[in-house]
C-alpha positions in Angstrom: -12.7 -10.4 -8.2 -15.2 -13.1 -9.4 -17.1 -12.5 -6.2 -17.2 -9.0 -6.8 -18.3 -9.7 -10.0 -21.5 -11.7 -9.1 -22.6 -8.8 -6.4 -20.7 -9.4 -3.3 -20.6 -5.2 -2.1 -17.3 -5.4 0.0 -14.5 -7.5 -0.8 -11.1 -7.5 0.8 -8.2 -9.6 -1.4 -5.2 -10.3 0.9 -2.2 -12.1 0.7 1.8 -12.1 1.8 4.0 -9.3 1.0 6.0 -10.9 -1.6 3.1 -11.1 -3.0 1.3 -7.8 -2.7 2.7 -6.7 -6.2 0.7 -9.0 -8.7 -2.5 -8.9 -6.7 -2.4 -4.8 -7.1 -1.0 -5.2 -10.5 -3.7 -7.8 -11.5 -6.3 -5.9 -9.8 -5.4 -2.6 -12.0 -5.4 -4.6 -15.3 -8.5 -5.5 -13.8 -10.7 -2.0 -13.4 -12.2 -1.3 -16.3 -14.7 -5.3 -15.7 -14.7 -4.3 -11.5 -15.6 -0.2 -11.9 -14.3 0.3 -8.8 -10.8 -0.5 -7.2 -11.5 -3.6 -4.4 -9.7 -3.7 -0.9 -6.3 -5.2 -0.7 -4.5 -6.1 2.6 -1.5 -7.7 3.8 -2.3 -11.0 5.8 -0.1 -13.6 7.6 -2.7 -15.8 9.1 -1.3 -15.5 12.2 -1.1 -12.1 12.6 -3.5 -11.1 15.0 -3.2 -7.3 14.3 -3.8 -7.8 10.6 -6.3 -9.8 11.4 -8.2 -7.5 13.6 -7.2 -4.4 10.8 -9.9 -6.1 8.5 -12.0 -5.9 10.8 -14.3 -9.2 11.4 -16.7 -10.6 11.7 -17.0 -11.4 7.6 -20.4 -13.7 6.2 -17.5 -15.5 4.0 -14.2 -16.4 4.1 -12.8 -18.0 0.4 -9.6 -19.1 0.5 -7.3 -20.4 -2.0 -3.7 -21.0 -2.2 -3.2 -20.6 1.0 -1.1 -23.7 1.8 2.0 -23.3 -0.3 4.1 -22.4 2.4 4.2 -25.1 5.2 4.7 -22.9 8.1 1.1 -21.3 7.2 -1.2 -24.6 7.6 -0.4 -23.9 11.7 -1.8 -20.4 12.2 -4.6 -21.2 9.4 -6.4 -24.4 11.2 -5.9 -22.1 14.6 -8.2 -19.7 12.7 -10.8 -22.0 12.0 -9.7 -22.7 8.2 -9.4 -26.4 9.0 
C-alpha cells in the first residue's frame, strides 16, 4: 500500500489463501488514504498458473514475509527471489 502511496500506478498485493481475508479486509479499512481499491491475488510461489495470471514481466518485485512457511523458500529461490 506504501508503494501505492508514493506513486507506483499498478500494484498487485498477493498472498496464500488463509490469508486472503486480512489482506482484503486491511485493504478496505484502507480506502479512504489509497482512493482507489489495489489488485489482490492469490499466489503460491510455485504456482505457475498464478504466476502467469499476474501477468509478468513486473519493474519490481517487494517481498516480505514470505518465508514463514518452510516448504515456500523451495519454489521462491526457483523464481529468482534468492
Amino acid at each position: 500500500m506504501g508503494l501505492y502511496l508514493l506513486g507506483l500506478h499498478e500494484v498487485v498485493l498477493t498472498d496464500i489463501a488463509p490469508v486472503m481475508p486480512a489482506l482484503k479486509h486491511n485493504l478496505k479499512r484502507n480506502k479512504p488514504a489509497l482512493k482507489k481499491t489495489l489488485k489482490t491475488a492469490q499466489l503460491y510461489w510455485g504456482n505457475e498458473e498464478q504466476m502467469k495470471s499476474l501477468k509478468p514481466p513486473f519493474d519490481f518485485v517487494i517481498a516480505t514475509d514470505v518465508v514463514y512457511l518452510e516448504e515456500t523458500v523451495a519454489p521462491l529461490i526457483k523464481r529468482g527471489g534468492g
